[in-house]
N, CA and C atoms as a LAMMPS dump frame, in Angstrom:
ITEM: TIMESTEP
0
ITEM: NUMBER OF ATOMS
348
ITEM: BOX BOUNDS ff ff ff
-5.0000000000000000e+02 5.0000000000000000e+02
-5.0000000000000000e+02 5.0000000000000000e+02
-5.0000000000000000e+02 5.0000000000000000e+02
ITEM: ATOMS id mol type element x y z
1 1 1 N 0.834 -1.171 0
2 1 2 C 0 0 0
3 1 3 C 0.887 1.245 0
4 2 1 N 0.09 2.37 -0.868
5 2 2 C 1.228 3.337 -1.267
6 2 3 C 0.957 4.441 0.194
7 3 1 N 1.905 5.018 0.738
8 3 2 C 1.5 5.902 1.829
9 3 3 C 1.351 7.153 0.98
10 4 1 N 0.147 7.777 2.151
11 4 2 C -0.403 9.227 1.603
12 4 3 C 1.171 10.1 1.612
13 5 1 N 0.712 11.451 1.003
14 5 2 C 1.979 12.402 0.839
15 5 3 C 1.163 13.681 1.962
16 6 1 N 1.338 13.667 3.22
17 6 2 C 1.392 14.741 4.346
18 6 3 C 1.998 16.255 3.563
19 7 1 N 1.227 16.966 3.897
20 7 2 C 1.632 18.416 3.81
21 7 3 C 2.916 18.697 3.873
22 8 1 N 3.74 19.321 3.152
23 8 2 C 5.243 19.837 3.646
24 8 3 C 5.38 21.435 3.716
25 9 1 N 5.574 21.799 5.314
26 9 2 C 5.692 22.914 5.198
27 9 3 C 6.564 23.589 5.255
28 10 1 N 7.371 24.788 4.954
29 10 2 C 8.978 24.919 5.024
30 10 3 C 8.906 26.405 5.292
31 11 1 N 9.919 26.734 6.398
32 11 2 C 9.827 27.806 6.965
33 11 3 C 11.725 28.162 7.138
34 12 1 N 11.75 29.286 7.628
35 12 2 C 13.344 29.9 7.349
36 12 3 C 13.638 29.796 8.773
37 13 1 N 14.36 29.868 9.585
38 13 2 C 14.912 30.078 10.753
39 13 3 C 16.554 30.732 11.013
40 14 1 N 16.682 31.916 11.153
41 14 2 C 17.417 32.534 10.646
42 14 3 C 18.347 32.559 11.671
43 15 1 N 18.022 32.536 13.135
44 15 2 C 18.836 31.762 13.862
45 15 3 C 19.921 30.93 14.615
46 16 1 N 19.11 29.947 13.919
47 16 2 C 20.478 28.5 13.259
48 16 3 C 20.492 28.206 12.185
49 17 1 N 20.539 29.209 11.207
50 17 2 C 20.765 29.134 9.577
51 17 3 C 20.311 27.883 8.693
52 18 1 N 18.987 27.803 9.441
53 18 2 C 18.387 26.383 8.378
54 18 3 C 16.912 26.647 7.58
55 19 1 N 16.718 26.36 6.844
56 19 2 C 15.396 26.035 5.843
57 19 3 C 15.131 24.323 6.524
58 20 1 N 13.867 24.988 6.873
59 20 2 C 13.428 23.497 7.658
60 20 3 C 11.948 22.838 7.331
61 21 1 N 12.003 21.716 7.215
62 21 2 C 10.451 21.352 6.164
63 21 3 C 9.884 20.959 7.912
64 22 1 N 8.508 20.917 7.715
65 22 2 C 7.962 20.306 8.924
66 22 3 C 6.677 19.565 8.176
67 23 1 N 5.926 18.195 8.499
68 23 2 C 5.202 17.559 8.69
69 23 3 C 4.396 17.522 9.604
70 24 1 N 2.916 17.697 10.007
71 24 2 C 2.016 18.053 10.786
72 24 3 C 2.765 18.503 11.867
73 25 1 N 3.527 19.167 12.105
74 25 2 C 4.341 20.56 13.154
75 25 3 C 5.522 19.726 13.455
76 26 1 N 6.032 18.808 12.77
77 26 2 C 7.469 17.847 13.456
78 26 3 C 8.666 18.505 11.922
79 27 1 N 9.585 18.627 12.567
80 27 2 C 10.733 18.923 12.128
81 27 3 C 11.269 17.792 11.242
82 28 1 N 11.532 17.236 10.033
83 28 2 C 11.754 16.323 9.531
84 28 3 C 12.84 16.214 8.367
85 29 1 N 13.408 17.393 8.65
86 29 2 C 13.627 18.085 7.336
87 29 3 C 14.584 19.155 7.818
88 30 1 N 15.885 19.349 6.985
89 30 2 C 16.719 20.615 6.998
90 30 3 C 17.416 20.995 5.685
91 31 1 N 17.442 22.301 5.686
92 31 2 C 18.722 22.855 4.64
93 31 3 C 19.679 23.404 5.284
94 32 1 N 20.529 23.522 5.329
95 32 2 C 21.912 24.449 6.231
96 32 3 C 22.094 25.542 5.071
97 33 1 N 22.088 26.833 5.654
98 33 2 C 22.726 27.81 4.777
99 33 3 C 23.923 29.151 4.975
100 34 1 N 24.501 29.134 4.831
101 34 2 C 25.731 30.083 4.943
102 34 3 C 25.4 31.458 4.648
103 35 1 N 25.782 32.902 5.256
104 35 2 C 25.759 34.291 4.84
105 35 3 C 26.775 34.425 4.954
106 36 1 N 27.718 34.846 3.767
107 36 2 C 29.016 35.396 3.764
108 36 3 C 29.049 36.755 2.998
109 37 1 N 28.938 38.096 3.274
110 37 2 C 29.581 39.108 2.457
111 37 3 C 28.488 39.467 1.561
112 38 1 N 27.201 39.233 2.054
113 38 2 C 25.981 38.985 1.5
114 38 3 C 25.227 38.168 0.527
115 39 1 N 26.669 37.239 0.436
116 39 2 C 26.112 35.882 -0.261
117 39 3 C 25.508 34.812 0.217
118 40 1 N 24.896 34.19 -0.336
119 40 2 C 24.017 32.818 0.352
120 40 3 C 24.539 31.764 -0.365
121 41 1 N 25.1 30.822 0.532
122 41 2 C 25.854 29.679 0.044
123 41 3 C 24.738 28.364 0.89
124 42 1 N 24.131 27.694 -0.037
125 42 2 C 23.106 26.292 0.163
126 42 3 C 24.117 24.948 0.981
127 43 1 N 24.359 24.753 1.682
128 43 2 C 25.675 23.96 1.926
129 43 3 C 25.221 22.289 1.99
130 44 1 N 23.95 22.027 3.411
131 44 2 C 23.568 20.983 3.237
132 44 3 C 22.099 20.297 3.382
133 45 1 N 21.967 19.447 3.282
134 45 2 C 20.231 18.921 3.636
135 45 3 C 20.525 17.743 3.9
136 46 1 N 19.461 17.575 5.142
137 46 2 C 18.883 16.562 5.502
138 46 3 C 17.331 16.044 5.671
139 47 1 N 17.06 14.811 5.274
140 47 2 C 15.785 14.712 5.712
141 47 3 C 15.505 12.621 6.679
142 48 1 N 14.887 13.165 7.453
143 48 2 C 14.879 11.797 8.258
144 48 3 C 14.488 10.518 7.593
145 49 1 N 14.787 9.682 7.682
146 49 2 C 14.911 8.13 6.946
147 49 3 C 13.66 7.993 6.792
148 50 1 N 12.629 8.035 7.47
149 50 2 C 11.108 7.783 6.872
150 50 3 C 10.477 9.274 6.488
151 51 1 N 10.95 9.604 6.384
152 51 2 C 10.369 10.703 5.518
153 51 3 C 11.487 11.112 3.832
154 52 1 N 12.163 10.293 3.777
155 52 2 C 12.685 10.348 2.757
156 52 3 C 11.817 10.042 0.824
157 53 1 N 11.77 10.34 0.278
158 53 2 C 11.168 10.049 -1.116
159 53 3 C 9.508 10.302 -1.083
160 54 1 N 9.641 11.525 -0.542
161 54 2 C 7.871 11.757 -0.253
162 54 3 C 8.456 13.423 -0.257
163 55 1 N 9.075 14.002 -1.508
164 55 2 C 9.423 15.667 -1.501
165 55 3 C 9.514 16.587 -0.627
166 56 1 N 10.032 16.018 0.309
167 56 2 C 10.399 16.626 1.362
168 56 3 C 11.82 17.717 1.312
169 57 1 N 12.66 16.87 0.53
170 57 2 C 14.316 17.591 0.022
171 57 3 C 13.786 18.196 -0.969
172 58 1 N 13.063 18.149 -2.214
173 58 2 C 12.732 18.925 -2.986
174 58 3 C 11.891 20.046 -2.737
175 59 1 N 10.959 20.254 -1.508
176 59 2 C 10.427 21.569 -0.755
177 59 3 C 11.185 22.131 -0.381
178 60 1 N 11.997 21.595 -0.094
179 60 2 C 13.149 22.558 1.119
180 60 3 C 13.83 23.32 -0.023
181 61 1 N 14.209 22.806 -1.206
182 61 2 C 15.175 23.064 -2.125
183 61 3 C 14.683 24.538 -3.101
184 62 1 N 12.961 24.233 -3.221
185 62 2 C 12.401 24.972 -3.584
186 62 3 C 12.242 25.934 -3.223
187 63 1 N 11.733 25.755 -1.831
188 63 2 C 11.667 27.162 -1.024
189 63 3 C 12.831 27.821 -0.965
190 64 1 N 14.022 27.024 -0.697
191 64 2 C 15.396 27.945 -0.484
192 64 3 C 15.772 28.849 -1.397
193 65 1 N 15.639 27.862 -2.951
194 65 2 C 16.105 28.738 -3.756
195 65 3 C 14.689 29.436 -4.464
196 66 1 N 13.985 29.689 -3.994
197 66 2 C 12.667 30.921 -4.311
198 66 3 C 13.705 32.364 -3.158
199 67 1 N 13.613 32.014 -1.817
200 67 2 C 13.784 32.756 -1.088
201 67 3 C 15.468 33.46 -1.51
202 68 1 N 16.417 32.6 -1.866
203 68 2 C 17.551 33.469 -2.586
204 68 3 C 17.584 34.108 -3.614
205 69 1 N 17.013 34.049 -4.49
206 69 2 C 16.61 34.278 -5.569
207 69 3 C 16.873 35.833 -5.495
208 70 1 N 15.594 36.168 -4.677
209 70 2 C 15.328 37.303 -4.179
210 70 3 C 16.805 38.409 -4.273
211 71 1 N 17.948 38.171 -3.488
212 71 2 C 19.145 38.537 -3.412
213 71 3 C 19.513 39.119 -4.998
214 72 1 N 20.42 40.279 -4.926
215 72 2 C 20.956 40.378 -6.288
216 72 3 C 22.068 39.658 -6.23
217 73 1 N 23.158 38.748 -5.36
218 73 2 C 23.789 37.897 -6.074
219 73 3 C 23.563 36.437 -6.246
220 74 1 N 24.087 35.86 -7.015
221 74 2 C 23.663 34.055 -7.099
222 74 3 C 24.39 33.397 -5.682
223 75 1 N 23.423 32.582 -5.311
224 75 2 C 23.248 31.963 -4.331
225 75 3 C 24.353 30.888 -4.925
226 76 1 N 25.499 30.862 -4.044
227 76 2 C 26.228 29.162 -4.083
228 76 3 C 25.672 27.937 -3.273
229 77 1 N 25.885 26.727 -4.548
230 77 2 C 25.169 25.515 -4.019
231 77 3 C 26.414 24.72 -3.432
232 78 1 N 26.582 24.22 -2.534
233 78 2 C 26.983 23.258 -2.112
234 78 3 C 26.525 21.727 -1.584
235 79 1 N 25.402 21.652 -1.955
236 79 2 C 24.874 20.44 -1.365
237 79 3 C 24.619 19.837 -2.58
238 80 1 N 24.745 18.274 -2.709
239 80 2 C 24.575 17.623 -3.503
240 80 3 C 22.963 17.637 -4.109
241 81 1 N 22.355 17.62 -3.544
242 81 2 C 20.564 17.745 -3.805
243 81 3 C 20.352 18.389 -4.387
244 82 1 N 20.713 19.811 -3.422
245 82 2 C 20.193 21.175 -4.374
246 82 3 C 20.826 21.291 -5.593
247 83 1 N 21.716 20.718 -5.992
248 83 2 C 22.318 20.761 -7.073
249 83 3 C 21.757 20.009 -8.174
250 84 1 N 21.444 18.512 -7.652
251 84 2 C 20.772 17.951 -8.637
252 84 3 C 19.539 18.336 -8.719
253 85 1 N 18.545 19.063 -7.929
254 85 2 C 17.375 19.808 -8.171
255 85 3 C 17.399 20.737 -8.977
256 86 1 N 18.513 21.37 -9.068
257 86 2 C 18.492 22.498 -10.094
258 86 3 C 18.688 22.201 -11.106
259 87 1 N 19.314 20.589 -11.707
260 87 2 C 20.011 20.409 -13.173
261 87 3 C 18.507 19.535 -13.32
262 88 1 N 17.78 19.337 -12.745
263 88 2 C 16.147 18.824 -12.933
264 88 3 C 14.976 20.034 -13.157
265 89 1 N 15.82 21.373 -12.755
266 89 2 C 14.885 22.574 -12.639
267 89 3 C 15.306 23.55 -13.609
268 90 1 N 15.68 23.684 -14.495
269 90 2 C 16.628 24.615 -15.228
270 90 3 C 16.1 26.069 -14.934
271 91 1 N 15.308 26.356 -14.607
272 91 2 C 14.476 27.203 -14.354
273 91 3 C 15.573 28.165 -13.141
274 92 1 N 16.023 27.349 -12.555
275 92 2 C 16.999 28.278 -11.202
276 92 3 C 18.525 28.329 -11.776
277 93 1 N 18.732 27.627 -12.572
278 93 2 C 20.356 27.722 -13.09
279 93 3 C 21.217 29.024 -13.116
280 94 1 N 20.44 29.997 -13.509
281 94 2 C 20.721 31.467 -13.689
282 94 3 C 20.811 32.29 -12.059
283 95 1 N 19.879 31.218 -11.061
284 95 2 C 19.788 31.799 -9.654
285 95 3 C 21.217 31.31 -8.919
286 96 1 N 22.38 30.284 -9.577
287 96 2 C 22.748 29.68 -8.608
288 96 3 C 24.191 29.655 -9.272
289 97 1 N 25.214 29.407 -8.511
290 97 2 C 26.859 29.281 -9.112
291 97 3 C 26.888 27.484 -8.187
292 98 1 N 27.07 26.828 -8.772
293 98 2 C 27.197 24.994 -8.297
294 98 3 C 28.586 24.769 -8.067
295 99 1 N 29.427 25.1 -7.034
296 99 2 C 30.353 24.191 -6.778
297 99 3 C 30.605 22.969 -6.797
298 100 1 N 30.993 22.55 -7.995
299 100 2 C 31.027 21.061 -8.443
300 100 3 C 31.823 19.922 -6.912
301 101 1 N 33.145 21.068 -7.184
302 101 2 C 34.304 19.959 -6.64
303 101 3 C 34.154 19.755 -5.307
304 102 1 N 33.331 20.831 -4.815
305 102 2 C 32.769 20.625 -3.164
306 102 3 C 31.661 19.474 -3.094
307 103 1 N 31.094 19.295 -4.034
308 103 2 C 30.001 18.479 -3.695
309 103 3 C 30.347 16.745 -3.245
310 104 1 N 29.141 16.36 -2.577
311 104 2 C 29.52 14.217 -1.869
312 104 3 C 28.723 13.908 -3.012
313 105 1 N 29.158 12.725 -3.316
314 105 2 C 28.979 11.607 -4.59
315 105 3 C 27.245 11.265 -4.558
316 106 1 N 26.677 12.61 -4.913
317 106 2 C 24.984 12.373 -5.422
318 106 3 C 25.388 12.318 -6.78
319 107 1 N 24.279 12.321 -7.697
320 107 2 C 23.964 12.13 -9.121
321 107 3 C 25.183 13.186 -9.986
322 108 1 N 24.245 14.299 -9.343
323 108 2 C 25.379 15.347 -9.87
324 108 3 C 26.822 15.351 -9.932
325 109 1 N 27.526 14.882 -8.634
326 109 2 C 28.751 14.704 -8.327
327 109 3 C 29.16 13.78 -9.416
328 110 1 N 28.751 12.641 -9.127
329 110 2 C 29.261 11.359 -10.123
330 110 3 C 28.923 11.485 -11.745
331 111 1 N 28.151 11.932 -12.217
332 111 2 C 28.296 12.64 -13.605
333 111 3 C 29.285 13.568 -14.022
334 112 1 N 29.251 14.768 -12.648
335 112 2 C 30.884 15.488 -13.411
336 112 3 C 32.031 14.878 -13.43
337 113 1 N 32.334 14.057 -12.378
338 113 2 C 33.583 12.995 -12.494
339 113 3 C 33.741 12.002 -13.203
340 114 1 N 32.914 11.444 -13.78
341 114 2 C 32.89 10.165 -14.27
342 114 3 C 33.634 9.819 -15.459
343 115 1 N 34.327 11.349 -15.925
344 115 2 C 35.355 11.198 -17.242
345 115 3 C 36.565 11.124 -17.083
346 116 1 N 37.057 10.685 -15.158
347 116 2 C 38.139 10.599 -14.851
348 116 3 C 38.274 9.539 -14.646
C-alpha cells in the first residue's frame, strides 16, 4: 500500500541558519545555509529516513532557492541535492553558481567525475 503524501511545510529560521520542512508541526527536514559578504551559500540537507522520497528535500530546495533568488547575487550551491534539483529545474540555473568539486557523490557529483 502506497503511503499518503502529508503536507510539507517549510519555513526559514534565521537563527540556526536552516530552511526546515515540517510535517504536521514535526521537524523532519533541513537545509543548512551560509551568509558570507551577502552571499548565500546552500551547503547541506537533511531529511529523516522515513520521511525520505515523499518531496520533502525537494520543498526545502524549492523554497530555499525561491527565497535566494530574491538577493541580487547568485546563491552558491553546495549540497549535492540542491544541485541535482536544479540540473532537474533549469528554471533556477541562472539563480545559482554549483560548486562542483565541493560536492559528496549524489547524481550530480558522479556525472561530473565520471570522465576521470
Amino acid at each position: 500500500m502506497k503511503r499518503s503524501q502529508a503536507a510539507v511545510e517549510v519555513r526559514k529560521d534565521e537563527t540556526t541558519r536552516l530552511y526546515e520542512a515540517l510535517i504536521d508541526g514535526q521537524v523532519v527536514g533541513s537545509l543548512t545555509y551560509e551568509t558570507t559578504g551577502g552571499r548565500v551559500s546552500l551547503t547541506h540537507s537533511y531529511v529523516d529516513q522515513e520521511h525520505r522520497h515523499r518531496g520533502v528535500a525537494s520543498a526545502l530546495a524549492r523554497y530555499a532557492l525561491e527565497d535566494v533568488s530574491q538577493s541580487e547575487t547568485k546563491a552558491g550551491v553546495y549540497c549535492g541535492f540542491v544541485a541535482d534539483y536544479v540540473e532537474d529545474h533549469p528554471e533556477w540555473k541562472d539563480a545559482v553558481d554549483i560548486n562542483r568539486s565541493a560536492l559528496i557523490a549524489t547524481r550530480t557529483a558522479r556525472d561530473t567525475n565520471s570522465g576521470r
